[in-house]
C-alpha positions in Angstrom: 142.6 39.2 68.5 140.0 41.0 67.7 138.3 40.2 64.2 138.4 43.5 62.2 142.6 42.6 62.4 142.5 39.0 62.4 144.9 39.4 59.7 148.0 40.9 61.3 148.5 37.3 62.9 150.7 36.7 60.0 154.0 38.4 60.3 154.2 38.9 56.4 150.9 40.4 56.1 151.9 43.0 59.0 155.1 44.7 56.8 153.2 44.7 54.1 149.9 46.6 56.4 153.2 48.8 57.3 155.1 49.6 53.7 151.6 50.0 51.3 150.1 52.7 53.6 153.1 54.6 53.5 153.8 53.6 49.7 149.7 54.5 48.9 149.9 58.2 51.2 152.8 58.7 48.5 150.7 57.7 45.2 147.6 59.6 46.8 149.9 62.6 47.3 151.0 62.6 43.1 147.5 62.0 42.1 146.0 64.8 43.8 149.2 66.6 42.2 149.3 65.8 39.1 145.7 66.8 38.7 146.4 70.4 40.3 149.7 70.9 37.9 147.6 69.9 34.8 144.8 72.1 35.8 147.4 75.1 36.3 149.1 74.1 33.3 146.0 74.2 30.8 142.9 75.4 32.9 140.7 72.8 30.6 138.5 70.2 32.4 138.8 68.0 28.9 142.8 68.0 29.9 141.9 67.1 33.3 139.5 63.6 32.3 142.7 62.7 29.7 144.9 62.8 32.7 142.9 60.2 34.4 142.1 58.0 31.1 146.1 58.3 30.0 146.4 56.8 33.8 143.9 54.0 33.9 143.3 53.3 30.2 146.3 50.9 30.6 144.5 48.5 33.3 141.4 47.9 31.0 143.7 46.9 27.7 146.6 45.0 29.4 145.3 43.8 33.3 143.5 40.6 30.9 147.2 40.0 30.1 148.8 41.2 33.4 146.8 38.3 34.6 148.4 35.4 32.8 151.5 36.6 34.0 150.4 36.5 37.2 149.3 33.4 37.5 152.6 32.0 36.3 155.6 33.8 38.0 156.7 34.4 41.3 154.5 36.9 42.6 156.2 39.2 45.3 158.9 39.2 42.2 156.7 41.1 40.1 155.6 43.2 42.9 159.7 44.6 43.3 159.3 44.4 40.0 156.7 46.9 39.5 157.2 49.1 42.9 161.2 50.0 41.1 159.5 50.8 38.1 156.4 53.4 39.7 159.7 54.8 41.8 161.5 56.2 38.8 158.3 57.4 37.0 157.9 59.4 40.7 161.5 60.5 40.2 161.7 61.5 36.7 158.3 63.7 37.5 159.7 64.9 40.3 163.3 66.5 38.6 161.3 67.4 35.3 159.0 70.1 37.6 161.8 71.0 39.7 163.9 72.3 36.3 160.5 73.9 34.8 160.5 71.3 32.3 157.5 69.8 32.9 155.0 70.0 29.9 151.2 68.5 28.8 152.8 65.6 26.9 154.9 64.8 29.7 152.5 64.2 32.1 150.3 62.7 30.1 152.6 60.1 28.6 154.1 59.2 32.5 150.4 58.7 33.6 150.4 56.1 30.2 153.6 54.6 31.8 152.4 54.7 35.7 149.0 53.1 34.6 150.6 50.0 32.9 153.0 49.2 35.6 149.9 49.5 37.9 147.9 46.8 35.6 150.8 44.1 36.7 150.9 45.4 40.3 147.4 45.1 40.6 146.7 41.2 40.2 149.8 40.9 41.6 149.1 42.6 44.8 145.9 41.3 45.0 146.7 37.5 44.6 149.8 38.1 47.1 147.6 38.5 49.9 146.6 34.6 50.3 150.5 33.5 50.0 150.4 36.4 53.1 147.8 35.3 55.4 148.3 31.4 54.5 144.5 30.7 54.8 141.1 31.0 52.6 139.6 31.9 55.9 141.5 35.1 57.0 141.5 36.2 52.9 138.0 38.4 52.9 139.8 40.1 55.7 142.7 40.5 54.8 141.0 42.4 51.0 139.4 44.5 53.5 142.7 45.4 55.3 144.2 46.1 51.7 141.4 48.1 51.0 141.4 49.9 54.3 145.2 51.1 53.3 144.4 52.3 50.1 141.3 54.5 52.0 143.3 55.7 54.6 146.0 56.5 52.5 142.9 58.5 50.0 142.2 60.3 53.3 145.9 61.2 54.5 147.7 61.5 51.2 145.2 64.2 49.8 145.3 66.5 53.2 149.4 66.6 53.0 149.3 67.0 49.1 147.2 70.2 49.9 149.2 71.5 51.8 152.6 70.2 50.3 151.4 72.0 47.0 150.4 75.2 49.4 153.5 75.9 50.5 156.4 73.8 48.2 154.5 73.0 44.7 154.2 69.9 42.8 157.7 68.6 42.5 158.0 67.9 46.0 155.0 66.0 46.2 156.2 63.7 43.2 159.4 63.5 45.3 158.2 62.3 48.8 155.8 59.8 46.4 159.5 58.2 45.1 160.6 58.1 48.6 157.4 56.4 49.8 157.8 53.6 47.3 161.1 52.0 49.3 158.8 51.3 52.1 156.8 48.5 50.2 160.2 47.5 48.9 161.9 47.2 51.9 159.2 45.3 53.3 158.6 42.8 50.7 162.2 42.0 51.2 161.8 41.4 54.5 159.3 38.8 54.1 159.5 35.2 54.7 156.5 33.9 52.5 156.6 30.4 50.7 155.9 31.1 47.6 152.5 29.4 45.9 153.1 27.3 43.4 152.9 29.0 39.9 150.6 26.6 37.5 152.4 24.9 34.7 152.6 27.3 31.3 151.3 24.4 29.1 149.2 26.1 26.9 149.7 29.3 25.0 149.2 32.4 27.4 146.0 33.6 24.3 144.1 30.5 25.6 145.0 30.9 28.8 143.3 34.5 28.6 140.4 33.2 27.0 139.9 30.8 29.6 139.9 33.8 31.9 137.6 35.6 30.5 135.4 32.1 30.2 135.8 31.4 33.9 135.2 34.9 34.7 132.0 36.1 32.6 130.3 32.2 32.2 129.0 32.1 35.3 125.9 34.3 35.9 127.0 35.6 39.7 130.6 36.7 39.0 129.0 38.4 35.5 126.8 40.4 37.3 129.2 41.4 40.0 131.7 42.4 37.3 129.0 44.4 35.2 127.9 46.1 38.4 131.3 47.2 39.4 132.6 48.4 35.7 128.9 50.4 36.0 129.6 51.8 39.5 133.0 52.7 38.5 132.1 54.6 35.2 130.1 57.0 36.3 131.3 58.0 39.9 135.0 57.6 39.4 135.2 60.6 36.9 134.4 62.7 40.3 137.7 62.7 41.4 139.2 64.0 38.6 136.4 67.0 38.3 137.6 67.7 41.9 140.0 71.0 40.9 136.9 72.4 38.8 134.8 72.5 41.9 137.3 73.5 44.5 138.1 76.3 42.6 135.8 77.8 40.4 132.3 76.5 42.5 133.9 77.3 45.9 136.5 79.7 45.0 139.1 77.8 46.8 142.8 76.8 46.7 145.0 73.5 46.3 143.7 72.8 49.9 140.0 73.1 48.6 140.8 70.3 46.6 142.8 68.1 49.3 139.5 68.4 51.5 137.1 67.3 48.9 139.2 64.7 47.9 139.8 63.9 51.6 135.9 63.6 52.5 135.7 60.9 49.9 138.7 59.1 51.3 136.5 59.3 54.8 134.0 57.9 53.6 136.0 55.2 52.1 137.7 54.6 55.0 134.5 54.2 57.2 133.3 51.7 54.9 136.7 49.6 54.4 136.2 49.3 58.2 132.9 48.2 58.5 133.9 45.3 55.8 136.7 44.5 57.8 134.8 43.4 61.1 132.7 41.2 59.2 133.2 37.4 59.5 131.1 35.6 56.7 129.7 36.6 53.1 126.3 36.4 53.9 124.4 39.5 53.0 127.2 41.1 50.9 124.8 40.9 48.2 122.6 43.5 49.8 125.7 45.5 51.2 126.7 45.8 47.5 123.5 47.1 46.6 123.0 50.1 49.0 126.6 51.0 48.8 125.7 51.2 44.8 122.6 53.3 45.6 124.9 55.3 47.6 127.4 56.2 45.4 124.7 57.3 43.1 122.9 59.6 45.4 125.7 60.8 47.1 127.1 62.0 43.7 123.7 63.9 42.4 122.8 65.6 45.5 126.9 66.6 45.6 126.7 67.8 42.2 123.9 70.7 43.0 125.2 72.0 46.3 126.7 75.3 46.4 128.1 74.9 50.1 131.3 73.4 51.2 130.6 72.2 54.4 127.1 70.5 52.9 129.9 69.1 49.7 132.0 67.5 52.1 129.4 65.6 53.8 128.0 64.2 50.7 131.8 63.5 49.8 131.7 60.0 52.6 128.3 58.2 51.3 130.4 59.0 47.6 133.5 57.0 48.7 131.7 54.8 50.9 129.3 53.6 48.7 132.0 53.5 45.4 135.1 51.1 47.5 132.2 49.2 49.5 130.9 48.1 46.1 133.9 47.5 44.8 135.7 45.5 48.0 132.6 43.2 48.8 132.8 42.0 45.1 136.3 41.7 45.5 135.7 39.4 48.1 133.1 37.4 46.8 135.1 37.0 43.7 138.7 36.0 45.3 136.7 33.3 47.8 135.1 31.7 44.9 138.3 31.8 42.6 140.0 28.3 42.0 143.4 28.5 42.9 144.9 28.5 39.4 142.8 31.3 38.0 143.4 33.6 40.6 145.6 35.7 39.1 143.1 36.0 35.8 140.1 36.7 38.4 141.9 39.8 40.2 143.1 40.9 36.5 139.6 40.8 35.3 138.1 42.5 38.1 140.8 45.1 37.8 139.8 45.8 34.4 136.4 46.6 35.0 136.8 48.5 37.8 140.1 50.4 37.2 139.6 50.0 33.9 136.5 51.1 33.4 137.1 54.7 35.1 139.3 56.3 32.3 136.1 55.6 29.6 134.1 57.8 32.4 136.7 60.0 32.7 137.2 60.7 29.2 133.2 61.0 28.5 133.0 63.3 31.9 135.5 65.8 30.5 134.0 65.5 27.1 130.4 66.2 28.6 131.9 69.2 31.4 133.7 70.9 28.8 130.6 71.9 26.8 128.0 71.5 29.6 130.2 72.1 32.6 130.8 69.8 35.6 127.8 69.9 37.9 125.1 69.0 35.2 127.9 66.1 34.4 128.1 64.1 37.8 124.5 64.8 37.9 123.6 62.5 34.7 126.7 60.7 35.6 125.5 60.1 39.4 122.0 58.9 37.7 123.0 56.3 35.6 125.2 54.8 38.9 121.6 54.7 40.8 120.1 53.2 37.3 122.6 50.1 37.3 122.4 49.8 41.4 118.6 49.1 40.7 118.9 46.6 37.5 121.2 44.5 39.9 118.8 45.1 43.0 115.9 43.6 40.8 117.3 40.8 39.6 119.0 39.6 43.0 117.0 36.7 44.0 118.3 35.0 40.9 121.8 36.1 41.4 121.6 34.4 44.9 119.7 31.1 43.3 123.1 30.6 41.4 126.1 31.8 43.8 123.8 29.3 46.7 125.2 26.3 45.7 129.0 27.4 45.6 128.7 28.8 48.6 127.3 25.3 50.1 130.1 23.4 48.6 132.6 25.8 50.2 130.9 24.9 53.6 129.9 28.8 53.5 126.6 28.2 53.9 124.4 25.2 55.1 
């Protein structure tokens, strides 16, 4: 089998490849929606960034605890858990647009909901892929695979939501999101995955945290990667939610403007995704992480100052590219040199600070583009992205003196 899908060997890992693409093109499809109706609802880019940090403000405050959890329950448990839970939000979003009941504080408080059921299925998801796949050696692919659904999924969702708010409106998009979730549950049901062994609860789940957050940010590599990717995610994340400003008052477009833009990210994601998922060893991930940074930094200022929407799109992919490359490598890096029982904690963590992170830029983004306007915004916001690419890029040979030796005790490296 070829490398890039080493990890479809397992039979586990290929129903869950099957049921999170369609469950993600769903999710993709109420994001982009959910964004347009809040838009046409208020017309107020400040409105637009609180509808992104009422969604993800959840993962920074409770992924830490999320992550204790994790680590001590069955984990394709809390996965049904959470999947039932996103599938009635979908639902109840759904039938309160269809009656033309739908209002600011609705939204905004079912985003609140969506983003803390998302800040258990995060960690979960994430530490479910090694009970998958069975094997340390098939995990960094098998993150890339995961990632590669989500980017996909970015690419396809956003295209259908344009059109399925063209020519049916929101409500239907929140709908075919509910349907979409059965296909993850259905296919965690059909699973036949032993189960890894939960660690012991024998201390209270505070220390536990604590010891998370000590494992985590006391050693200088996994710091780093952590600071890097909360930075990255700060300031280019806020783009997507900036997205129905420019499709419709810089390039006088429509919903399917907005799917496009969206869309060219999600290519570039994609591409990216892919490229991580034909590689075979961690070496050099360090310097992938740091043009991918550079990347999203670049891509983002130049985007901000064009005035063309065939030039936009183009510098949509290095955007998305260099944003999910950054944020999959440390991922990988992260998840390889977990132990065992802190895995859970690990994925948590790094899902707070890059998840978590993006509803602080969002809320300072729609702050700063309500008095300033959006361009000037992912300008500055593009600038700082490039700023913390080069700290990290300067400071990489002693980042590399201290991840070396875990490495060679992995048998990573000679």
């Amino acid at each position: 089998m070829h490398p890039i899908l080493r990890g479809f060997e397992h039979r586990n890992f290929r129903l869950f490849f099957i049921g999170q693409t369609l469950t993600m093109i769903g999710t993709w499809m109420q994001y982009i929606a959910i964004s347009w109706l809040m838009y046409r609802l208020t017309n107020s880019a400040f409105m637009l960034g609180m509808t992104g940090f009422a969604l993800q403000i959840p993962i920074l405050l409770v992924s830490p605890f999320a992550g204790v959890w994790v680590d001590r329950y069955d984990r394709r448990k809390l996965l049904l858990l959470t999947q039932t839970l996103a599938l009635a939000q979908a639902l109840l979003l759904g039938a309160l647009t269809f009656a033309g009941l739908i209002q600011v504080w609705h939204i905004l408080a079912i985003s609140l909901f969506l983003g803390t059921v998302n800040a258990f299925a995060n960690p979960s998801r994430g530490t479910f892929l090694l009970e998958m796949v069975e094997s340390k050696a098939n995990l960094p692919n098998a993150i890339a695979l995961n990632s590669l659904i989500m980017n996909s999924a970015r690419f396809v969702g956003p295209t259908i939501a344009g059109g399925v708010l063209a020519f049916a409106g929101e409500a239907w998009c929140f709908m075919l999101n509910a349907l979409s979730y059965l296909a993850l549950i259905v296919a965690l049901l059909m699973m036949r995955v032993k189960a890894a062994a939960p660690h012991a609860a024998h201390e209270h789940w505070l220390e536990e945290l604590k010891q998370g957050f000590r494992y985590a940010f006391g050693f200088l590599p996994s710091r780093r990667l952590l600071l890097l990717v909360a930075a990255v995610s700060m300031t280019t994340s806020p783009y997507q939610h900036m997205m129905p400003i420019f499709a419709g008052e810089v390039f006088g477009g429509d919903s399917r403007t907005l799917g496009l833009l969206i869309s060219g990210a999600g290519l570039g994601a994609f591409a990216g995704t892919a490229y991580l998922a034909g590689r075979t060893s961690l070496q050099g991930l360090s310097r992938i992480i740091i043009a991918a940074s550079f990347s999203a930094g670049l891509g983002l200022m130049l985007f901000s100052q064009s005035r063309l929407l065939w030039l936009s799109l183009l510098l949509m992919l290095p955007i998305g590219f260099g944003l999910i490359v950054t944020a999959t490598s440390t991922n990988t890096i992260l998840q390889t040199i977990a132990d065992e029982d802190k895995r859970g904690r690990v994925v948590a963590i790094y899902g707070m600070c890059f998840l978590g992170a993006a509803p602080i830029g969002n809320f300072v983004a729609g702050s700063v583009a309500s008095h300033f306007g959006a361009p000037l915004t992912l300008l500055v916001f593009g600038a700082l992205c490039t700023l913390a690419a080069l700290v990290f890029a300067l400071r990489l040979q002693s980042w590399r003196a201290a991840i070396r030796p875990v490495y060679r005790r992995m048998g990573l490296v000679k």
